[in-house]
C-alpha positions in Angstrom: -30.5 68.4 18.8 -32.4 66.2 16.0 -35.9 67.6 16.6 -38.1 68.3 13.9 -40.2 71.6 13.4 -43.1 71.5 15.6 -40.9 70.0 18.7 -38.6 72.4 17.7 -40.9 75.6 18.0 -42.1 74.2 21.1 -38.2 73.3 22.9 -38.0 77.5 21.7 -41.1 78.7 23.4 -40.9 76.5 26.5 -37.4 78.2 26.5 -38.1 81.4 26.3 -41.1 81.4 28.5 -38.9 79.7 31.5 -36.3 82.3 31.0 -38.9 85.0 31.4 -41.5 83.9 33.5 -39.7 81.6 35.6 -41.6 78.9 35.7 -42.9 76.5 32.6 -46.4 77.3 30.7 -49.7 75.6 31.4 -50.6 73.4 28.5 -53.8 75.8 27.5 -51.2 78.7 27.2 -48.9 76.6 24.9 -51.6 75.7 22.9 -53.3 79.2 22.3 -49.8 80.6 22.0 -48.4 77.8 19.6 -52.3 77.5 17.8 -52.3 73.9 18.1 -54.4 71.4 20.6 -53.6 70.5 23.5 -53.7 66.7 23.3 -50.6 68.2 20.5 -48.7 69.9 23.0 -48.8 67.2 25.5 -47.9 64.8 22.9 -44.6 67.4 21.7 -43.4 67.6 25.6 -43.6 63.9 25.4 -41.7 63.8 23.0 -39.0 66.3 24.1 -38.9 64.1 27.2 -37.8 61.1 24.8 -35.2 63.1 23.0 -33.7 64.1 26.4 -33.9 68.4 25.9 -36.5 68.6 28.6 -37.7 66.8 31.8 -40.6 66.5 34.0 -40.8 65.7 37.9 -43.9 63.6 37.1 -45.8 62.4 34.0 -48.5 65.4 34.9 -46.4 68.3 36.2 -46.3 71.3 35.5 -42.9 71.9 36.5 -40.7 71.3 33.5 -36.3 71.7 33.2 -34.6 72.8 30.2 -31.7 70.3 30.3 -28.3 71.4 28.3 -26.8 69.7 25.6 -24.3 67.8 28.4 -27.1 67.3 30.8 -29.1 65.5 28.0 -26.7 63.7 26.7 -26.5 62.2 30.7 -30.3 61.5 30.4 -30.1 60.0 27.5 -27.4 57.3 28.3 -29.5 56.6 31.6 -31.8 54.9 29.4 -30.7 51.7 27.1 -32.6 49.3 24.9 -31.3 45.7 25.2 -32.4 43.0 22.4 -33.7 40.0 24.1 -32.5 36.7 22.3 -34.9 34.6 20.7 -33.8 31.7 18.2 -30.7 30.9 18.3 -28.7 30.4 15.3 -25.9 27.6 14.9 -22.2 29.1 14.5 -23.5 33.1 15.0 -22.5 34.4 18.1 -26.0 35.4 19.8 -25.0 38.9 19.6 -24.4 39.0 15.6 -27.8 38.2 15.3 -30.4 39.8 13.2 -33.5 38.3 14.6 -34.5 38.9 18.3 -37.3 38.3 20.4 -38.5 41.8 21.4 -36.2 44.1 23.9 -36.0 45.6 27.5 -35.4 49.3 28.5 -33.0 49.3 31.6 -31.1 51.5 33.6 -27.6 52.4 31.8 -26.0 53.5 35.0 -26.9 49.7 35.9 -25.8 47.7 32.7 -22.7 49.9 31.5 -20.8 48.2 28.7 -21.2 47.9 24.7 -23.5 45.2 22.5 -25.2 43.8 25.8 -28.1 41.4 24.9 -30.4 39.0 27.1 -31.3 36.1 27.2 -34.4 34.5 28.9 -34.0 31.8 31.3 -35.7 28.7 30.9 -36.4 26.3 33.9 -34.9 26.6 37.7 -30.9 25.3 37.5 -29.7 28.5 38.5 -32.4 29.6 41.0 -29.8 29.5 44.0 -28.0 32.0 41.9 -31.0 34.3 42.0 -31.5 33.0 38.0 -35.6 31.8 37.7 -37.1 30.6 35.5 -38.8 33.2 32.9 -35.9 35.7 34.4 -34.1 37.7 31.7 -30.0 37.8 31.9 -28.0 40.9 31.0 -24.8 39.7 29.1 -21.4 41.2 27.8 -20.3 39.4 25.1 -17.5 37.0 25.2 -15.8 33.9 23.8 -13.7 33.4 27.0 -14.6 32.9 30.8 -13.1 32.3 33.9 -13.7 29.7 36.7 -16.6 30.4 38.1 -18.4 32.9 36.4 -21.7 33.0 34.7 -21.8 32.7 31.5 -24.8 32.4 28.6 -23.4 29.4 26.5 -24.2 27.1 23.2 -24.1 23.1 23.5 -23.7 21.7 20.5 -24.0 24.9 18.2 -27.8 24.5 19.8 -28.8 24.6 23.0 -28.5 27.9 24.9 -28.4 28.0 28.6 -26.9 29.8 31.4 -24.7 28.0 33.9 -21.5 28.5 36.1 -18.4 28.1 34.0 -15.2 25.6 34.8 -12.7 25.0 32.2 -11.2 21.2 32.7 -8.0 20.1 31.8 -9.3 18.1 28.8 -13.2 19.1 29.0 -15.6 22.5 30.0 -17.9 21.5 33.0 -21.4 23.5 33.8 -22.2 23.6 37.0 -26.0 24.7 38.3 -27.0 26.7 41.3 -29.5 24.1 42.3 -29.1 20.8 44.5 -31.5 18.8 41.9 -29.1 19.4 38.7 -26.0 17.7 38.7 -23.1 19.3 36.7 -22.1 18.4 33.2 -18.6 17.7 31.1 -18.1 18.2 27.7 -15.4 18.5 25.1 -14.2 21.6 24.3 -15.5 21.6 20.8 -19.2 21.7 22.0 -19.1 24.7 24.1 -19.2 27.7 22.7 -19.4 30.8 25.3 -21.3 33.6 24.3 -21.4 36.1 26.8 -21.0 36.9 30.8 -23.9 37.4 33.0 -24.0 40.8 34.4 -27.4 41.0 35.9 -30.6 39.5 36.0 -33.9 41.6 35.3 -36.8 39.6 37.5 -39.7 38.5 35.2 -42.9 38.8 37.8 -45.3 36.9 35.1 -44.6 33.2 36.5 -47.9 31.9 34.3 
């Protein structure tokens, strides 16, 4: 476990004290016992909490599990940051970018899979999908797609967007998910596929 000192001497004490007491120390007893504040302990479970050695049933409980090195190695896989996709960069795949727009903490049992980015939706083509607008897409990346899937693509070394993928005999078409967009063609040289939609995380602030 990479903890330092101080959340060290606490992960030992709450340890020792569950082992003989049987149930977890109030925060004024690990603060007169470790001769710190408790604003400082608080902050040190908190931070045990991030690090996956110890869990809480809620964000004031009292009741507090030792987890074991496989049990908090599970925890922390449960919990993933995702780089959101901001400018796009002509040529570099989005996923070799340096430069994002912020991230999003999601569920790993929900989005398994390595390098997954997002990308945030712009306008309502893919709303019968389930895809609005301000919406964020989960993506694997990819250079390849079949028929029919969803896919996060450049136009033109440009444009990114999200649309439902058909490969032509001599041309790529885009089809939306919504009765007002018609479908596009292009040549194969402007369409460059980037990665498979594998989820949609619902952005609530429509403003």
């Amino acid at each position: 476990m990479d903890l330092t000192e101080k959340q060290q001497q606490l992960f030992d004490y709450l340890q020792e004290y569950l082992e003989r007491e049987g149930r977890a120390p109030s925060l004024r007893q690990s603060a007169e016992s470790l001769g710190v504040s408790h604003n400082a302990v608080a902050q040190l479970i908190t931070q045990l909490e991030r690090k996956g050695v110890v869990e809480r049933e809620g964000r004031y409980s009292r009741t507090i599990r030792i987890l074991s090195p496989h049990t908090a190695a599970k925890a922390k896989m449960r919990v993933r940051e995702l780089p959101i996709v901001g400018r796009v960069t002509a040529g570099l795949p989005m996923y070799a970018q340096q430069e994002w727009d912020g991230s999003v903490v999601v569920d790993g049992n929900l989005f398994p899979g390595n390098n997954l980015f997002c990308l945030r939706v712009q306008g309502e083509s893919m709303q019968d999908a389930g895809i609005l607008n301000g919406d964020l897409v989960v993506c694997e990346p990819r250079q390849y797609a079949e028929n029919g899937e969803i896919v996060a693509v450049l136009i033109q070394g440009e444009e990114a967007t999200v649309k439902r993928f058909f490969l032509g005999r001599d041309h790529i078409e885009l089809r939306p998910e919504n009765k007002k967009f018609t479908a596009v063609r292009y040549p194969f040289s402007e369409i460059l596929v980037q990665g498979k939609v594998m989820g949609v995380i619902r952005s609530y602030d429509k403003r």
